[in-house]
N, C-alpha and C positions, 0 to 999 in steps of 0.2 A: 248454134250461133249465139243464143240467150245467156250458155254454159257462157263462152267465152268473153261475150262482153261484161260479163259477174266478175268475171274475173281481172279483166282489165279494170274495170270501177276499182274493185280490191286490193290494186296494184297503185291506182293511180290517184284517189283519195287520200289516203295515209300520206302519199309525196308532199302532196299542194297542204293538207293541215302539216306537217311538219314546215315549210317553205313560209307558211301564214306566220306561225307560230312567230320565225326566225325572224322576221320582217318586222311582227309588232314588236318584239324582244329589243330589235338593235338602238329604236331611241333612248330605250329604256337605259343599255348597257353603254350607249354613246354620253349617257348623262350622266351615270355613273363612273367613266371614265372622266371625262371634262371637269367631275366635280374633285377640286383642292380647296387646302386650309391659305389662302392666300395671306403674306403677313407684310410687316415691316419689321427691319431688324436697324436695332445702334451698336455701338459700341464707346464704351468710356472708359477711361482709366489705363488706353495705353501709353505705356511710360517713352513711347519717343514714335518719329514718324515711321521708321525700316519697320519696327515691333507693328503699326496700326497696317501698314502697306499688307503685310504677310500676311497677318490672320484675316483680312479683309481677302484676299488673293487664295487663300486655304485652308480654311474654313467655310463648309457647304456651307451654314447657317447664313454667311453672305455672298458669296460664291458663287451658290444655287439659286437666289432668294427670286431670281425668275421664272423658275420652274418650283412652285412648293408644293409640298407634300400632300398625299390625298386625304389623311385625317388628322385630325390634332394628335393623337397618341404619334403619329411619324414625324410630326413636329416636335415636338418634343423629346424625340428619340433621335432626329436630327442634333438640336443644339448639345443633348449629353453628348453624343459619341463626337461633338463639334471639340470637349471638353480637355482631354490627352490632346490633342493634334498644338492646341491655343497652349497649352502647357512648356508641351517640348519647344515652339517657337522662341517663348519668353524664356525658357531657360536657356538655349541656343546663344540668348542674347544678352544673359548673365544673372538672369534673376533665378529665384529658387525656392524665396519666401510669397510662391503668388498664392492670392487667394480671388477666386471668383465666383460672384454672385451671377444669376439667373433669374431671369423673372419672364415668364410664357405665358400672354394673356389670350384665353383663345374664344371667351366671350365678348368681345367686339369683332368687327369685321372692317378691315383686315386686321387679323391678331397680328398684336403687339408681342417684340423681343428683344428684351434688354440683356446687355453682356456687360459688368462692371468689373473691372479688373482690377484689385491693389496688387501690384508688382512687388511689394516689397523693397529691399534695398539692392541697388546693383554689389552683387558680389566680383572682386577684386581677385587678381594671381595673390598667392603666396608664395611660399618656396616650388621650385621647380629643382625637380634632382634629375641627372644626365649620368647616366649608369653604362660606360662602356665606350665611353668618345676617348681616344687617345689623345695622350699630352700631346704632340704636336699640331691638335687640333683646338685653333681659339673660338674655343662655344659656352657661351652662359647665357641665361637668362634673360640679359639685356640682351646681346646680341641676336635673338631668336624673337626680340620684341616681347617677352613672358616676362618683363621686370615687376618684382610685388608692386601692389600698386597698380598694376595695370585692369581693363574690364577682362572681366574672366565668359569671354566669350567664344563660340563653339570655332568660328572664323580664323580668331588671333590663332587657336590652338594648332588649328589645320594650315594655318600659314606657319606658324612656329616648328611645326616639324620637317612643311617643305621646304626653310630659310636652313634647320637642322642637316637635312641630308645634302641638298645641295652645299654644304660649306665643308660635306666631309669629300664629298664628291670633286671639291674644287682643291682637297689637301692631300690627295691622293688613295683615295677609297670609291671608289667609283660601285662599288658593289654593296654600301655599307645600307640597313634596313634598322626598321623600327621594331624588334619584335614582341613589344607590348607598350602599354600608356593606360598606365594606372591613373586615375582621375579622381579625388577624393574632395566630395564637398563637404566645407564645414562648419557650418549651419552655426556654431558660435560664435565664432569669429566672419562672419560672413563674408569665407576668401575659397579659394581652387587653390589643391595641392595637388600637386603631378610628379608620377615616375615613371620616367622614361628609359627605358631598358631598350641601347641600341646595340647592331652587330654590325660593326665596321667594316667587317669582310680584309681581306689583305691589302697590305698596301702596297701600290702599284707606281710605276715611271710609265711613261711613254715609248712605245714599245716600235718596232720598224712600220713602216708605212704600203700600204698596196694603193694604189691607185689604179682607178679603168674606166673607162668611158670615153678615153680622151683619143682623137682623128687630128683634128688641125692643130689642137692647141700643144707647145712643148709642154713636157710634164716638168722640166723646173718652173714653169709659171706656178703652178699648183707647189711644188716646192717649195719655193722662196714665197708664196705667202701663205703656208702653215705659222701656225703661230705658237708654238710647241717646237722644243728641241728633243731626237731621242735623248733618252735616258733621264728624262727632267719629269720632275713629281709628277703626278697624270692631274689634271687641271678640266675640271669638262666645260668651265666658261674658255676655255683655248680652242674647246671644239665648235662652239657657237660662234664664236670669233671669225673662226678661218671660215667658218662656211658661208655668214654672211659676205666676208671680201671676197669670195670666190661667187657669191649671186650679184653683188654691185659692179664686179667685172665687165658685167654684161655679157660674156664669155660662155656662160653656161645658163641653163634652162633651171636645173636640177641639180640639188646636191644633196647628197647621202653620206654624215661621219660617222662610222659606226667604231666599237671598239669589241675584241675577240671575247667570246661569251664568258673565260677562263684565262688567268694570267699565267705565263710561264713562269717555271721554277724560281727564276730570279726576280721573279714580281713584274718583268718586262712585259707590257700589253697592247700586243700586235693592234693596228689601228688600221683600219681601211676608208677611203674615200672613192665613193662612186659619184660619177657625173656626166649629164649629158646635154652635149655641147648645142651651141643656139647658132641658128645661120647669123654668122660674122656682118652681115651688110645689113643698112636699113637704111630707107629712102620716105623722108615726109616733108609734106608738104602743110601750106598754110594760108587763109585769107583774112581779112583786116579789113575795117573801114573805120575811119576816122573823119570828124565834119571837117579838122583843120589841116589834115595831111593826105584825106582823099583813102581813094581803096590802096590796097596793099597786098603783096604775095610774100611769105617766105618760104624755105626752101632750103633740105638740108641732106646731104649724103655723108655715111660715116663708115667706115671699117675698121672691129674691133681687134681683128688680130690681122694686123697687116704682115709682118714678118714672122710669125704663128710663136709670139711670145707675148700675146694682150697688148701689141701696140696700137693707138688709137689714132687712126685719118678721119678727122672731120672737113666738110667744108660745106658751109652756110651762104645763105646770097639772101639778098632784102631787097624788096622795091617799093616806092609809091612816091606821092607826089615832091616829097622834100626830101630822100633819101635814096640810093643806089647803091650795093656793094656787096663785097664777097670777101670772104676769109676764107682761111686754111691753118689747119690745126694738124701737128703730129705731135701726140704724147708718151711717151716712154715710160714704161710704170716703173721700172727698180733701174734707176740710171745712175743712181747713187746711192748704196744701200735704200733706207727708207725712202728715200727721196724721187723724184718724179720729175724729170726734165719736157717741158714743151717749146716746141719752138712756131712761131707764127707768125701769118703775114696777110698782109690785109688792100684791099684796094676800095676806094668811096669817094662818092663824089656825095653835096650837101645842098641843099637850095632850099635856103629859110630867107624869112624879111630881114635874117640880121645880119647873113653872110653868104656867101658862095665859096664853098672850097673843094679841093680834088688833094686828095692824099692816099703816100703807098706809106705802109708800116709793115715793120720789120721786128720780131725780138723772139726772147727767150725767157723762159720761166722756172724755176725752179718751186715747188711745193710738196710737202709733205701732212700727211694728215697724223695730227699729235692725238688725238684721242677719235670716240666714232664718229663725234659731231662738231671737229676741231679741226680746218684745215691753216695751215698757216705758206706764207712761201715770200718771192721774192723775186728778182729778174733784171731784165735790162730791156730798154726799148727804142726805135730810134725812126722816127715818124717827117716824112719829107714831107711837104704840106704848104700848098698855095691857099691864100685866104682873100679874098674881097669879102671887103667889109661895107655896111650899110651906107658909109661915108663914101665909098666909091676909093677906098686906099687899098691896093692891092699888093701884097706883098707874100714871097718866101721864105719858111723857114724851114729851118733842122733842126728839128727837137731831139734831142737823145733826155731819157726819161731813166729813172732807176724805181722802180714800184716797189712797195713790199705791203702785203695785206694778210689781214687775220679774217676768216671767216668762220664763226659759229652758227648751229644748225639743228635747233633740236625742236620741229615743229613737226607734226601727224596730221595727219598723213600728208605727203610729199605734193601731192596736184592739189589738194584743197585743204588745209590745216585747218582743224579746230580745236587743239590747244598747242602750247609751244611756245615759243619765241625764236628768234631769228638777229643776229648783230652782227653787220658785216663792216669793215673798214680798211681805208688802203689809204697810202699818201704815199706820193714821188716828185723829188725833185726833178726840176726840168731846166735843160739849160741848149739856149739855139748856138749850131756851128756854121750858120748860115753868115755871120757878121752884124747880127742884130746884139748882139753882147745881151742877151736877154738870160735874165733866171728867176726863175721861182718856184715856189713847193704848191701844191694840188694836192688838199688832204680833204675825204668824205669818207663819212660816217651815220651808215641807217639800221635802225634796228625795227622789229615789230614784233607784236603780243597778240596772242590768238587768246579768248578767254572763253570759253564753254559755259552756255547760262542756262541750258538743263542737260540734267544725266542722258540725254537720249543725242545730244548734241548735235539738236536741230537746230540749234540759234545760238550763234555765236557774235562776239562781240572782235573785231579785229581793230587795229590801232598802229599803224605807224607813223615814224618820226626820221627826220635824214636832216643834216647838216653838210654843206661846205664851205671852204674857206680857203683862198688863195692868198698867196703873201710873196714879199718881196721884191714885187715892183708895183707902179700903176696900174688901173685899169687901159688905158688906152696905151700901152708896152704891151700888154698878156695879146696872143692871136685871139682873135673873134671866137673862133670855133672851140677855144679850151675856156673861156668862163666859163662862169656858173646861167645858169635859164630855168626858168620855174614855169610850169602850165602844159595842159597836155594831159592824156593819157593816163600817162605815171608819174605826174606831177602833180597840176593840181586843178583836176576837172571843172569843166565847165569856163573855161580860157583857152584860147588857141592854143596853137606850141609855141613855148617859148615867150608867150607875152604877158604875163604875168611878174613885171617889174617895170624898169624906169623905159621908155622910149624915146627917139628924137624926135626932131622935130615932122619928119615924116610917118610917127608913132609905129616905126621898126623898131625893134628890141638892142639897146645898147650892152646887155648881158650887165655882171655884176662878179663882186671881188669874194662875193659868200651868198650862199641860199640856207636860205630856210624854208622845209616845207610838215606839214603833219595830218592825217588824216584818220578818222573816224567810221566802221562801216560797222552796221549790224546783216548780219548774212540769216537768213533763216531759209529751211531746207522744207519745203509743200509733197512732194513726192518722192520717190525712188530717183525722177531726173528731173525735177522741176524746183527752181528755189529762185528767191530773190533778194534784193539788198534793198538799204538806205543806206546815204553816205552824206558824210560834211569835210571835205578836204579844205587847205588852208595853206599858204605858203608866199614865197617871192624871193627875187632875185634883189638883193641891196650893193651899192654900189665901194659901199665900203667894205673891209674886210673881216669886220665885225657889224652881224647884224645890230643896227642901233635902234629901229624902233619896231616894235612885234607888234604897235597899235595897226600897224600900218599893211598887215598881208592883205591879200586875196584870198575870199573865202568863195566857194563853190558847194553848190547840195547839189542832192538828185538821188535819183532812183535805179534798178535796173532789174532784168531778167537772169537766170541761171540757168542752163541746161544742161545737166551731167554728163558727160562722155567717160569711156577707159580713159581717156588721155589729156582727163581737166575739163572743167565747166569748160561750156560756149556762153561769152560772156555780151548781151548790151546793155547800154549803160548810157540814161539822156541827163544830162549834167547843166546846171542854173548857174550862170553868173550872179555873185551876191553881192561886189563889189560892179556892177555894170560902167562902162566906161560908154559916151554916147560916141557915135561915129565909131566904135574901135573892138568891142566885144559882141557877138552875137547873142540872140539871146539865149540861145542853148546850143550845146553841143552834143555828137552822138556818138558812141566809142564803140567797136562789134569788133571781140577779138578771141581767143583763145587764152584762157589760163584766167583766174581771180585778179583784180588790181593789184596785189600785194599779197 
């Protein structure tokens, strides 16, 4: 029994001092680990902000500078191996003559680390040679952006080659490659010279077509808007082309242009498009509330390929307190080669303090889109339309109208822009067949600036501006319900609708022969879906046909909320009278709608 407890001791001593050991040891090794050369680091002498951005972003020495190193010598072996990385940046960026100092103080606490950089002179393009581009292809220098002269940076270079192949690509080389970019700096002259040795590959036309994917839709829809004729030079912005009018179709989910990985004999280059088709119907809906028009629904049903050639049935309906109605839309996409015929009709009834009216409208539109962000068109329209007016005069008319507008569209993104602008404009004469012998022209005119005030384009600066102007008869000739009215909404918040001009003497709105209105918003974005605004809008309806005095608008501030959706901000928005009128203006207004102001 003695034997074996010898033994267990002998077993079980040795455990507990190794276990002791381990236990006194781990402070010891926990201190040893916890212990770093804690420091601060500057940086000076870089020659622009992108240059200070990078090596601050990529370079451990700052980088890291939260986690430092366990002893000075790793310090210091940080900021050398920091030395190449800070090099190649600044020459990326065109410099070449860098020189940089160091200075690693590791007897204070926290050591001290200075980085002082002379950059030297930004070197400049010089000759740029193009070794294998075919004469029917127009490539130089300037046109690739490498003009002498220019910074000879790592960027321009890599744009310059992708500006190079895509211009052979769009002349018919679709296969053409770089196969070397000799880059010679030259430290005398303190310029980049470059040879570019390209392989064109053969040159190619547009070759027969396959199409597949397609169930409902006819395949000359997809036909007739290729944008490309066989046999015509191969062009790959033709291919980019067609495939976006074939996703704005609405028609399709997916589009795939590819072209055959080898051209036939004759240079002919089989093309294929794949696609697949989107369920043709959609049904949305909508709510609204407004202090001076009350809550609100809208509501919309549409069918994209009604006769399974992309024709377009919409029809729309509105309600709330001072509005009712419904249209109906069929659009025609190729009714006349480019052209686009719609035809449409409408029914609405209106109940403002300026007027009462119930009208059916009837017409026809013709439009064509002249570039991607260019639609222009034209039409006839012819609007039966009873009007009581604030005066208690009720009266008939038959308006037949002839519109023609231009609309330009080049603002990003489409539900909430943050750069871009936007001009749209339309005027038509109007003339009653009722026997009121009435005529006159309806011309308006808005445009707006989206301006991005940092690179991450959380805060932007938005700005619009709208004019109109009625002419050729008086104001009390024109129906109530076709002046011009300023306030509202989308006018000029923080005024009821419509009251933001002259009123009678029961201070109902007498409308006006021209409007002027402009507005001011700073948009800033807080989360992934949460952003808000400031706003100063400004405007009125003047009674003559030329606004005469601009001392004289309605101005309006306020604030509001932003909540991102797929399908546009959820927008409220509480709006100050700054002009207040006593007995006649409230003192704020509340707007809760779908989509940004403008």
């Amino acid at each position: 029994m003695l034997t074996k407890t010898m033994q267990l001791v002998k077993i079980i001593v040795p455990f507990l001092g190794t276990v002791l050991v381990c236990i006194l040891m781990q402070p010891h090794q926990a201190a040893a680990q916890n212990r770093a050369v804690p420091y601060t680091a500057t940086l000076e002498g870089a020659p622009s902000d992108e240059a200070q951005q990078a090596i601050l972003l990529q370079a451990d020495t700052f980088a890291r500078e939260d986690r430092p190193p366990r002893t000075r010598a790793l310090l210091r072996k940080r900021v050398a191996d920091d030395l190449p990385t800070i090099r190649s940046i600044l020459q990326s960026l065109g410099y070449y003559k860098i020189q940089i100092s160091t200075d690693v103080d590791t007897n204070i606490s926290p050591a001290r680390v200075s980085l002082n950089i002379t950059p030297g002179p930004l070197f400049r393009m010089g000759t740029v040679t193009l070794e294998g581009v075919p004469d029917n292809v127009p490539l130089s220098p300037q046109i690739i952006g490498l003009a002498p002269g220019t910074p000879a940076t790592a960027a321009a270079i890599r744009k310059g080659e992708d500006i190079l192949l895509d211009m052979l690509g769009n002349h018919g080389h679709p296969f053409a490659r770089s196969t070397s970019r000799d880059v010679v700096v030259d430290h005398a002259l303190n310029q980049v010279n470059i040879l570019w040795k390209i392989d064109p590959g053969p040159a190619c036309t547009f070759g027969p077509v396959t199409i597949t994917g397609l169930d409902q839709v006819n395949p000359e829809f997809v036909h007739r808007t290729i944008a490309w004729q066989e046999g015509e030079t191969f062009n790959a912005t033709a291919q980019d082309t067609t495939r976006m009018k074939l996703l704005k179709s609405g028609l399709f989910g997916t589009v795939r242009i590819e072209h055959a990985d080898t051209p036939q004999a004759s240079g002919s280059l089989p093309m294929s498009i794949v696609v697949q088709e989107r369920v043709p119907r959609t049904v949305k809906a909508g709510l609204e509330y407004a202090t001076d028009t009350g809550p609100g629904a809208t509501f919309s049903w549409e069918h994209r390929n009604l006769f399974h050639d992309g024709e377009l049935l919409r029809t729309r309906g509105q309600i709330n307190d001072i509005t009712q109605g419904a249209d109906v839309r069929l659009m025609f996409p190729a009714f006349f080669g480019p052209w686009q015929m719609t035809t449409e009709g409408a029914l609405a009834r209106e109940y403002t303090d300026a007027y009462t009216s119930k009208s059916i409208t009837t017409g026809m539109m013709l439009e064509r889109r002249q570039t991607p962000w260019l639609r222009t068109g034209g039409g006839v329209r012819y609007r039966l339309n009873t009007v009581d007016d604030s005066e208690g005069d009720k009266k008939t008319y038959g308006l037949i109208s002839v519109p023609v507008f231009a609309d330009a569209v080049k603002a990003a993104p489409m539900l909430d822009p943050t750069s871009g602008w936007t001009l749209k404009g339309e005027t038509a004469p109007y003339l009653d067949l009722l026997g009121e012998n009435i005529f006159f022209v309806k011309s308006r005119v808005q445009g707006s600036v989206y301006l991005p005030l940092l690179p991450s384009r959380k805060l932007t600066l938005a700005l619009r501006g709208a004019l109109g102007v009625l002419g050729g008869t008086g104001l009390q000739d024109i129906p109530a319900n076709e002046r011009f009215y300023a306030g509202g909404g989308g006018s000029v918040r923080g005024y009821a609708y419509q009251k933001a001009g002259d009123l009678d003497d029961d201070n109902d709105p007498t409308g006006g022969l021209s409007k002027l209105e402009c507005a001011a918003e700073l948009r800033a974005t807080f989360t992934k879906t949460l952003g808000g605004v400031v706003f100063l809008d400004g405007g009125r309806a003047f009674p003559d046909a030329v606004p005469d005095d601009l001392t004289d608008l309605f101005w309006g501030a306020g604030a509001g909320l932003r909540y991102f959706t797929p399908i546009g901000p959820l927008r409220l928005d509480a709006a100050f009278p700054l002009n207040k009128r006593n007995s006649i203006d409230d003192a704020f207004q509340i707007y809760i709608s779908i989509g940004q102001a403008f």
